[in-house]
matplotlib code that plots the C-alpha trace (Angstrom):
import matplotlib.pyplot as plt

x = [-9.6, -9.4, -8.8, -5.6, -4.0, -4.5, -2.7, 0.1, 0.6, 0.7, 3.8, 5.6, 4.7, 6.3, 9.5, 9.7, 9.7, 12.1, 14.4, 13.4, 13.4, 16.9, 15.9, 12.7, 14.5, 16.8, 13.6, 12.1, 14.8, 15.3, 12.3, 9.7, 6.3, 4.5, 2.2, 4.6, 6.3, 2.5, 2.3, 5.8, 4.8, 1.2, 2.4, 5.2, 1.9, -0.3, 2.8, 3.4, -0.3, -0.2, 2.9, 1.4, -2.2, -0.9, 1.3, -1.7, -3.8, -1.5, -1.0, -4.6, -5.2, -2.5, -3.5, -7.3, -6.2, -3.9, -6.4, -8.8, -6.5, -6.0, -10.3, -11.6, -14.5, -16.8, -16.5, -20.4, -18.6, -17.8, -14.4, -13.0, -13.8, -11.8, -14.1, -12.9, -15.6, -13.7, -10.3, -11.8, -13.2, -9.7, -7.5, -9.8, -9.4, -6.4, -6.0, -8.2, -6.4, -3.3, -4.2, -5.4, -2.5, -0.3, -2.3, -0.8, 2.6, 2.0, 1.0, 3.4, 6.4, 4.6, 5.0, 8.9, 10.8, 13.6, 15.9, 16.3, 18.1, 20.6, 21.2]
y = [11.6, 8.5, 8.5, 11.5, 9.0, 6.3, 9.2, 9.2, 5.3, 5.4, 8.5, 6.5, 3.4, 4.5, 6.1, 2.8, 1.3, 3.4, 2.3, -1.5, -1.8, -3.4, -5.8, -7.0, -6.5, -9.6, -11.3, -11.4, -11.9, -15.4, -16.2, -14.7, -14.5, -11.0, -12.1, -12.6, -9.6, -7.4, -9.7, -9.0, -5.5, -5.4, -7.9, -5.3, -3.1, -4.8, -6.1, -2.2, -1.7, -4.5, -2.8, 0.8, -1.0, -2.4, 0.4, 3.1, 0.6, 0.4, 3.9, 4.5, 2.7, 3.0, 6.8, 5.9, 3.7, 6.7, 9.7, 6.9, 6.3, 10.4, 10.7, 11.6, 9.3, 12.8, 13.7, 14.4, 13.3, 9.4, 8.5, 8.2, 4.3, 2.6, 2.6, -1.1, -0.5, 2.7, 0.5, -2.4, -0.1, 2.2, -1.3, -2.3, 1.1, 1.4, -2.2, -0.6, 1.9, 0.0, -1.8, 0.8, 2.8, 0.0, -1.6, 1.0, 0.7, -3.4, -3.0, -0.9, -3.6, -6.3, -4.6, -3.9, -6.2, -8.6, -7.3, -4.1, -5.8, -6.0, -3.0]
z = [-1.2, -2.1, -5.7, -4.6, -2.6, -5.9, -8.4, -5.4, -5.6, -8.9, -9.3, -6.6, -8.4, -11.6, -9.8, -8.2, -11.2, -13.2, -10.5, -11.0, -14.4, -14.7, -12.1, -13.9, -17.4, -16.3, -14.9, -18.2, -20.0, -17.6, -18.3, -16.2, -17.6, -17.8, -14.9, -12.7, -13.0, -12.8, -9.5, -8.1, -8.7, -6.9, -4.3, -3.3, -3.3, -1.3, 1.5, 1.6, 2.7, 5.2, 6.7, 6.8, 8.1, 11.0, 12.0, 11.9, 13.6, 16.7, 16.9, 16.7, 19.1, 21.4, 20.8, 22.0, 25.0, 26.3, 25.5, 27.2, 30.5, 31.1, 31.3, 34.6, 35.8, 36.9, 33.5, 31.9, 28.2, 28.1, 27.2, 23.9, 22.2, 19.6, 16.5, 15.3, 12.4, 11.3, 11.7, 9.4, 6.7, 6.5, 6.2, 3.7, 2.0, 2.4, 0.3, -2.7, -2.7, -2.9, -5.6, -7.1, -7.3, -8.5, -11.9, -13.9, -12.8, -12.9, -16.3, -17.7, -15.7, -17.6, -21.2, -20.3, -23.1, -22.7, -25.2, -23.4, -20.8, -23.1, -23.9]

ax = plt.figure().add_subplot(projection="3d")
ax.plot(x, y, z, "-o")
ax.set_aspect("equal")
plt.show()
């Protein structure tokens, strides 16, 4: 499942960066050195996973604590509990995955050359 989600960052990763490649055209040709551009390229990655972490942790867990609130105390089945564990191991995922998904669009954004910006 994993490695699906990886070929989907990496389509959207490319189709971002078909979009981009003006942008980081200029970059280089200012200056920019190939890592920087393969870092502005994961680090839009990895602040995109951050994003999409938090948010699914909140609703998760707003989702627990309201399934939680609606349980009635007679009830033989114990009420639902958030699984933090579960939480910490899909952010950190989520992350790999992320990363992942954006090397081979990184890489290909590093090899773009300057003189196409001219163009």
């Amino acid at each position: 499942l994993l490695f699906v989600s990886a070929l989907g960052l990496i389509n959207i990763g490319l189709a971002s960066l078909e979009q981009r490649t003006h942008e980081l055209l200029i970059r280089r040709a200012l200056g920019a050195t190939r890592w920087s551009i393969a870092s502005l390229v994961l680090g839009s990655a990895i602040i995109l996973a951050l994003i999409v972490s938090i948010a699914a942790v909140a609703v998760s867990f707003g989702l627990v604590s309201i399934a939680s609130s609606f349980w009635d105390a007679s009830s033989p089945v114990s009420p639902p509990v958030y699984p933090y564990e579960a939480a910490i191991g899909a952010v950190i995922a989520a992350f790999i995955t992320a990363l992942a998904g954006s090397v081979v669009p990184a890489i290909k954004a590093s090899r773009l050359q300057p003189a196409l910006a001219l163009r």
